[in-house]
N, C-alpha and C positions, 0 to 999 in steps of 0.2 A: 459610604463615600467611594471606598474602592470600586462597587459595584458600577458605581454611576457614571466614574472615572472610563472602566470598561468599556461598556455600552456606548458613551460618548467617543472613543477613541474608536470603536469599530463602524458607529455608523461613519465618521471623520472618513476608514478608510473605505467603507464601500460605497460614499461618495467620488473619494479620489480614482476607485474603479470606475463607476459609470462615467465619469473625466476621460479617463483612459479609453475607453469604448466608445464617445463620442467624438474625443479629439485626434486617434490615432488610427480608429476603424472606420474605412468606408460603407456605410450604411447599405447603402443599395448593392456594391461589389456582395456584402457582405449576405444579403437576401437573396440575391442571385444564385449563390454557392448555394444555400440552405435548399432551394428549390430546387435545382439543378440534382443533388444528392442520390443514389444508387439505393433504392430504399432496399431491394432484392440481398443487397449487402450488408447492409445494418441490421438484418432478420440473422443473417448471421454470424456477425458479433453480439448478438443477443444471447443468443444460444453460448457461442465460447463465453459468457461474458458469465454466463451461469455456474462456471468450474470456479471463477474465482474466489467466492465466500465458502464454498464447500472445501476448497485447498488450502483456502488458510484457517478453516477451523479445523483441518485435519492436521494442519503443522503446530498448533496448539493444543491438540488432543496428544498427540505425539508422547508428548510431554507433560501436561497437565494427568493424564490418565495414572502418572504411578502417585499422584500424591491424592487423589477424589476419586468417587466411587459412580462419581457422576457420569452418565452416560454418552456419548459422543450426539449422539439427537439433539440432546436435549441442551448439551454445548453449542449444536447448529443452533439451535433458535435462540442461543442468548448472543451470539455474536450477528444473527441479525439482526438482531435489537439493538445493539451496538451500531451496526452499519445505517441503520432506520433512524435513530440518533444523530448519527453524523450526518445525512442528510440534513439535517433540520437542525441543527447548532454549526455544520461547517467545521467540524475538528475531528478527528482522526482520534483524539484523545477520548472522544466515546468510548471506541470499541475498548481500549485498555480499561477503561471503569465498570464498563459493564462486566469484563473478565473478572476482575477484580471483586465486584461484587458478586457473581457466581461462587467463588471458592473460599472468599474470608471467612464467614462463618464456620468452615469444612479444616479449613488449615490454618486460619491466621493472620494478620495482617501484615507481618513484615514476611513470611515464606510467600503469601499471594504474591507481594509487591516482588520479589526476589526473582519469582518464575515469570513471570511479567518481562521483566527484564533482561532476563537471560532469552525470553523469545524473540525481543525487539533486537537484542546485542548482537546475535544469530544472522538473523534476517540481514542486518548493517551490515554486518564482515561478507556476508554472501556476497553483499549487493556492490562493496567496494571492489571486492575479489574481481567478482563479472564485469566490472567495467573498465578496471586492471585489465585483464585478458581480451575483452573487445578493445580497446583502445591500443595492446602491442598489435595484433592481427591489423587493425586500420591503418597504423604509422608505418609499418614494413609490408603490405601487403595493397594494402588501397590507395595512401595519399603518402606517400613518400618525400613528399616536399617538408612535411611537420616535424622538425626533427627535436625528439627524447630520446635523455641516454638509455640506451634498452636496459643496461646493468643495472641501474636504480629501477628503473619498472620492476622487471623480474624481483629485484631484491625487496620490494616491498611489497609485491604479491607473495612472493616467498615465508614475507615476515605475518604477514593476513594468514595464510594458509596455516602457519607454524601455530599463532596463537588461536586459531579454529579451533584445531584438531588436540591440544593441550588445555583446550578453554574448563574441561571438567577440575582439573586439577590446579587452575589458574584461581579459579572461584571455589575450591575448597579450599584452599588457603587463605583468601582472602575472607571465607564466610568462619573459618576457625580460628581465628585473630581476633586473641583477647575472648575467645568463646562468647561469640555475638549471637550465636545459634546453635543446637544443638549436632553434634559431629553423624548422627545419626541421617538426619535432610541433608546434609553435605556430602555425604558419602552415597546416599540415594541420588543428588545429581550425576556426580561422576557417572556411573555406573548407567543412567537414564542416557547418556549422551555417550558412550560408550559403545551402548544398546544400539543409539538411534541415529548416530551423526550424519550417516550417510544419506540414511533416510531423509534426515529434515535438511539436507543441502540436496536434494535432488529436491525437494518439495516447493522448497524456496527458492531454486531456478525454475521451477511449472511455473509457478506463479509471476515471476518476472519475464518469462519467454509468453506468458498466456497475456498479459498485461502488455508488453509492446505488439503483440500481435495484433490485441484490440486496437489498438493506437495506427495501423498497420492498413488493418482491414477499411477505417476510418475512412484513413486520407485515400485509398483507392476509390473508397465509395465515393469521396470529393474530386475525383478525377485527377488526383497529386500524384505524381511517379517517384518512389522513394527509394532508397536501398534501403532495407532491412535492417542490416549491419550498422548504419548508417544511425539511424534510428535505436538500433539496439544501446547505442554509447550515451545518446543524449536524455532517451525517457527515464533511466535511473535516477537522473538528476533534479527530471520533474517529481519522482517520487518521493525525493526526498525534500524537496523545496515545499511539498505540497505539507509537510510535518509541521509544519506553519501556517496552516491554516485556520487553527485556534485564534492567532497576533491578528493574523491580515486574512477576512473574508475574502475570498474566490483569488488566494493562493496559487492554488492548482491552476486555474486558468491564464494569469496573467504568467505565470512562470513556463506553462505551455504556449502562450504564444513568443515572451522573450528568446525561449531555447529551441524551438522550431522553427524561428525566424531563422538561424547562423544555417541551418539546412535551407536558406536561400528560399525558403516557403512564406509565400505572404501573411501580412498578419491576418488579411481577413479570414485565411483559409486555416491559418494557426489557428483562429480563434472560434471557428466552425466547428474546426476538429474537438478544442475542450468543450466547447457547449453538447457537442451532439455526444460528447463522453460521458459526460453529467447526466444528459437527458434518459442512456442507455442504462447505467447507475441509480436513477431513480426509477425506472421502469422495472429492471432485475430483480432490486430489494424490495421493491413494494409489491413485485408479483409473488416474491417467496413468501414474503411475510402473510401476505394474503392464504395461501397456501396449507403452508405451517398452521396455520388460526383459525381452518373453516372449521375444525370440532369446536374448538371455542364459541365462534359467532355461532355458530347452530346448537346449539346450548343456550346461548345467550338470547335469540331469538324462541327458543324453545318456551323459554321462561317466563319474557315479557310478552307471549302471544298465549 
């Protein structure tokens, strides 16, 4: 019944999508852009577009690697199967199941779910932090008319940064309370992040500077004149709205063209840009995946020929 409940409730909203596309998007403006497009430029976000599954299985190895024996390879390919997954179900929540399924067997299931969490908690405080900081630089430096009291910004970037850089010892307290787990993995966190924090906060800004970049290169290819900056403050927000994607089919996109609209970009051009973001995402993962598998398929064809 739940199940049906679901199903029924999503196709509900990927109706109220095609609604949206038809009633809000001008069709023809909107084919216009698509043909008009800088193909010479989207050959090169193709290319960046390639760093982005490799950097964030590397912000997962980061970490994953002191508790599995598993080899970073071989992490690539489960997290593109993860991303190959999300393609084709529209949830983000792939990629964490298939992580998950990679390591349970190896460590467990509430440590799986534990390092799972600690790499999404990471990412989050990063991503607040960075848009803390791009948003004082834009109010004092760009648009000066928007006025925040700088003291609270500061003091709550302050208070992000504090609980970052403390987060080992945050979470060994909280994992040794009432002995939920053994003091052993909790003391291997610490010590892992310790090790790495810097690491995996520069890792997790690539990934967010490579990801507006794509975004970036996009709208140039569309012939849209952006700031950067500009841009830097708003697409965090689509990343995060897109965590919803599971609820509400093509999330990501309709949250791309509400939040790219307020940068006075139209929607047709908003909504070029998530399509042709999609299109780049589908192309990327299927060409690695492809890649990754030709021992397989040639084996596979080996067999039945």
């Amino acid at each position: 019944m739940n199940k049906k409940l679901i199903i029924i409730l999503k196709l509900f909203i990927f109706c109220a999508v095609i609604y949206f596309f038809i009633k809000f998007i001008n069709q023809d403006d909107f084919i216009k852009i698509i043909r008009n497009v800088k193909i010479k430029n989207l050959i090169l976000v193709c290319f960046i577009f390639l760093l982005l599954p490799m950097i964030t299985t590397l912000k997962w190895f980061v970490i994953v690697r002191y508790f599995s024996k598993v080899n970073f390879f071989s992490f690539f390919k489960n997290m593109i199967s993860g991303f190959s997954v999300n393609i084709i179900t529209s949830s983000t929540l792939a990629i964490e199941g298939v992580k998950f399924l990679k390591i349970k067997k190896e460590i467990g299931n509430k440590k799986s779910l534990i390092l799972i969490f600690l790499d999404k908690f990471i990412t989050l405080i990063i991503k607040i932090i960075f848009i803390s900081v791009i948003f004082f630089i834009f109010i004092n430096f760009v648009n000066k008319e928007i006025y925040v009291n700088n003291i609270l910004l500061i003091t709550f970037s302050f208070l992000m940064i504090l609980i970052l850089f403390n987060l080992g010892k945050i979470i060994e307290k909280i994992l040794n309370y009432k002995n939920n787990l053994n003091y052993k993995f909790s003391k291997k966190i610490v010590n892992v992040l310790k090790k790495n924090l810097l690491y995996l906060i520069l890792l997790n800004l690539t990934v967010q500077l490579i990801n507006i970049l794509v975004y970036y290169l996009i709208l140039i290819s569309l012939s849209e004149k952006i700031s950067f900056l500009e841009l830097s403050l708003f697409i965090p927000f689509v990343e995060i709205l897109s965590l919803f994607q599971f609820i509400i089919v093509g999330m990501k996109e309709i949250s791309t063209v509400l939040i790219l609209s307020q940068l006075e970009i139209s929607k047709e051009i908003a909504f070029a840009c998530a399509m042709i973001y999609l299109f780049i995402d589908y192309i990327v993962i299927i060409s690695i995946s492809i890649l990754i598998n030709l021992k397989s398929y040639y084996y596979f064809l080996k067999k039945k020929y």
